[in-house]
N, C-alpha and C positions, 0 to 999 in steps of 0.2 A: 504493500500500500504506500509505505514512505518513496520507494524509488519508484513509484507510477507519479505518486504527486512531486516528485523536484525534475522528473524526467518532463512531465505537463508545463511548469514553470520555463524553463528554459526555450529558446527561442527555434523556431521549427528548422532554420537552415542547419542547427547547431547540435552538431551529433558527437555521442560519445566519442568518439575517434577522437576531434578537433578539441575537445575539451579537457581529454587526457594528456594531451601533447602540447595543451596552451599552460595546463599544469607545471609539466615537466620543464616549460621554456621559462616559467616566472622561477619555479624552485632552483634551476641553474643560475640564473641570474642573481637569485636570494644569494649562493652560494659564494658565487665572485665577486659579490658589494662586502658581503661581511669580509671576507677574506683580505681585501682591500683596504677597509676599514683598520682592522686588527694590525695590520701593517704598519700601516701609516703611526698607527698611538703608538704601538711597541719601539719604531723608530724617533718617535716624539719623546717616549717616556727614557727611552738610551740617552739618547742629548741633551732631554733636562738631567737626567743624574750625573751624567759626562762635566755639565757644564756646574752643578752643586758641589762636585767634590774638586774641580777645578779653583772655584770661588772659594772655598774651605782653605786650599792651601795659600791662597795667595793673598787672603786676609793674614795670614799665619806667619807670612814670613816674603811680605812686598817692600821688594828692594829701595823703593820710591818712599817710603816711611824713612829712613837712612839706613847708615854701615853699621849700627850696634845691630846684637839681636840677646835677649836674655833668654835663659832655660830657669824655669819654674818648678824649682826642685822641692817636692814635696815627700816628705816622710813618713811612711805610712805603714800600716798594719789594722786590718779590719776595720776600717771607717768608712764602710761603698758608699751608705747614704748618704755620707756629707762629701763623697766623691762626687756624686751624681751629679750635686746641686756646684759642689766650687768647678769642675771641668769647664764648664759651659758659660759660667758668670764669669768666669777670669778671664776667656776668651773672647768676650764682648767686651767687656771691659777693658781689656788690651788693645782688642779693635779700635773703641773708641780714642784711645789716646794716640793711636798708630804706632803702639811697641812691636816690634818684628821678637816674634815667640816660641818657644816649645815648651809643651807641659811634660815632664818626668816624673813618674810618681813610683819611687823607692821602696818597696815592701819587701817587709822582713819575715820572711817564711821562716827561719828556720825556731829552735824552742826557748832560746835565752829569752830576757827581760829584754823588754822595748830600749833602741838603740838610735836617739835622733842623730845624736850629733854624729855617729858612724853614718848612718844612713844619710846626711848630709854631704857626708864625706865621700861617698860613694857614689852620689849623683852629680858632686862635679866631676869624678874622675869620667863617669858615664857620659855626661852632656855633650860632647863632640868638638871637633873644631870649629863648626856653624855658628856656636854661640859664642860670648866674647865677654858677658858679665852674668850674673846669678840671684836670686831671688832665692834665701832661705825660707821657704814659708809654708806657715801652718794650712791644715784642709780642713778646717773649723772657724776660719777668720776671711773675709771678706769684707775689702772694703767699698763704702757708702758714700766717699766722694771722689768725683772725677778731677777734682783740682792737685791729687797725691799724687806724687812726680815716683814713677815708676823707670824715668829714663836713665842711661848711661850712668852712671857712679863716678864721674874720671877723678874728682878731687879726693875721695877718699869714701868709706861704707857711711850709705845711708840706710838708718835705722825709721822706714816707713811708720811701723807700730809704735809710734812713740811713749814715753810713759804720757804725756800729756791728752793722748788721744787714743789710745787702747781703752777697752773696757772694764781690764779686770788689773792691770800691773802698770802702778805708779813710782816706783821707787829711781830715781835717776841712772842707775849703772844697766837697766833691763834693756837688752839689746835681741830680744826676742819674739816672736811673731811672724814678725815679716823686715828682712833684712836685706839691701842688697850691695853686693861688694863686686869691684871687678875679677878677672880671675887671677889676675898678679895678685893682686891685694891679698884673697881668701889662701894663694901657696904660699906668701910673703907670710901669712899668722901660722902655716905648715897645719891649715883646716882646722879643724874641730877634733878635740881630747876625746879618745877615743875610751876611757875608764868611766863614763856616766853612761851606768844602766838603772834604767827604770824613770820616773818622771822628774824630770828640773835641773837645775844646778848646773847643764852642762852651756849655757846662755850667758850664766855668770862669770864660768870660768873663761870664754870666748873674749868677752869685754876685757880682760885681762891682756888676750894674746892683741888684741888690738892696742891699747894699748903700749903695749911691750916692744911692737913691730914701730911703733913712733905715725900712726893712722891716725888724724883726728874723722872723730865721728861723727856726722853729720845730721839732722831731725827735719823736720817738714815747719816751714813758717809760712803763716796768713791763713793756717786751718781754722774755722770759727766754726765746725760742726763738734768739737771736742768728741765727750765718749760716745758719741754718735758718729761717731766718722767709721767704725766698723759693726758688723753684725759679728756676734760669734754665736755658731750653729753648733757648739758641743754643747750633748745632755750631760750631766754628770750623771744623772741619775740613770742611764742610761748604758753609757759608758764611763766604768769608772778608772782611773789615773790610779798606775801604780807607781804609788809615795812610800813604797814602804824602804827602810834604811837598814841592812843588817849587815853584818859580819865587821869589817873595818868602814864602812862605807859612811858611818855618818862622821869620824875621823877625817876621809879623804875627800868627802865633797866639797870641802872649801880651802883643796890645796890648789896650787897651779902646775898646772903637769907639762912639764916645759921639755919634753923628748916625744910625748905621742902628740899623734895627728896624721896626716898624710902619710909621714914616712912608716909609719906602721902597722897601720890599717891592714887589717886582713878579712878577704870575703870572697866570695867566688856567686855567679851570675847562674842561676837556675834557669829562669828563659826570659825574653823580653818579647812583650806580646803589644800588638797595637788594638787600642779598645777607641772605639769612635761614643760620644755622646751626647745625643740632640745635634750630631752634626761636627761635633766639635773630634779631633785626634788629640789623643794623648797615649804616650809610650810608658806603663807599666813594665818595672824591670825586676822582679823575683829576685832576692837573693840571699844567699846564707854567711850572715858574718861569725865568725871565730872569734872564742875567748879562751884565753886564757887562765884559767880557774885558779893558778898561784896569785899571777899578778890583782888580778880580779872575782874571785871569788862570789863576789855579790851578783853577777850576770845572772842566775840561779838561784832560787829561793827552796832550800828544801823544805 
């Protein structure tokens, strides 16, 4: 009954034959539009990614910004989510000044007590010959104004985080947070005292090797945002800082250790991975630093 009423419907000259093959001629057609279609996006959507990951590097490190370039060496061991958030902000915010950049972010896999100022030490030996000054800085601090001079260092380490404009450390010798030195300067102190394991003190002793080496130090003037000039994105509650002091360690944290640093540093490179976020590249470098359990014993908490 149905195919007697759509056969009646249809137009008398127009016979199954002509209607099957007027079929077969639209469905072909359907076939090489889509096909065509699909092409064209696929080769659209190649050359926008082609051309995003283009603009990525060349925000990163545009000759036309100048000759400096700094490496953003950051010290790390499980803190992704406040990786997440500083990758990307530091990247913009670099853009915006026109600093020519790399982010390094130094994690310390192996099982000692957390090791900044080694790990510090270990991302300028890391940083290449590309870059030409350094940025000691935390991945919990962020700063909140675009007027902090992030450029070149040549007169001597500027201490960005100042006590004046930090949120949490006032005391005039804090040369910790966010630091930058050129790389004469950070081999001219023989880096960062490689015997503070666990959290502090190795910042104080640094101010020391500065200085020792005859650096003056330099701070940021015509900041008017004070302890708003940075956000700090550590929970404590969260993550908590290990303060704790044993064996000789509360004796030697307020010596000056005037043979380690560079020259002694020992560590070896597990793997260096590239992690892209929101667009942004940064080089994650694995590595396992060596202690010496006579010298240092405190690296380990039994």
């Amino acid at each position: 009954f149905r195919s007697g009423l759509l056969l009646r419907m249809l137009p008398r000259r127009c016979s199954i034959f002509k209607l099957f093959c007027s079929l077969i001629i639209l469905g072909l057609f359907s076939v090489i539009w889509l096909h065509y279609n699909c092409t064209i996006n696929s080769s659209q959507s190649s050359n926008d990614d082609a051309l995003v990951h283009k603009s990525c590097q060349e925000e990163t490190d545009n000759s036309a910004w100048g000759p400096h370039k700094i490496a953003i060496i950051v010290p790390f061991r499980e803190r992704f989510e406040e990786l997440l958030t500083f990758v990307p902000y530091m990247h913009a915010f670099l853009n915006r000044k026109k600093i020519r950049h790399k982010i390094l972010v130094i994690n310390q896999v192996d099982h000692f007590r957390f090791n900044r100022a080694s790990l510090i030490n270990v991302g300028f030996l890391e940083s290449g010959n590309d870059t030409d000054y350094l940025a000691m800085h935390d991945v919990d601090l962020l700063p909140q104004n675009d007027q902090l001079d992030y450029g070149y260092p040549e007169k001597g380490p500027f201490h960005v985080a100042s006590p004046d404009l930090h949120p949490l450390y006032h005391y005039s010798s804090y040369v910790g947070g966010i630091l930058l030195l050129t790389k004469q300067h950070f081999e001219l102190c023989n880096g960062m005292s490689n015997r503070f394991w666990g959290w502090g003190r190795e910042d104080d002793e640094f101010y020391r090797r500065i200085t020792a080496a005859g650096l003056q130090l330099y701070r940021p003037t015509g900041i008017e945002t004070g302890y708003q000039t940075f956000k700090h994105i550590h929970d404590p509650a969260w993550r908590k800082r290990d303060q704790k002091r044993v064996s000789r360690q509360k004796q030697e944290q307020f010596k000056i250790d005037k043979e380690g640093g560079l020259k002694n540093l020992k560590y070896s490179v597990v793997s260096r991975t590239e992690l892209t976020i929101e667009g942004v590249h940064c080089l994650i470098i694995n590595i396992l630093l060596e202690c010496d359990l006579n010298e240092t014993p405190w690296c380990v908490i039994n």
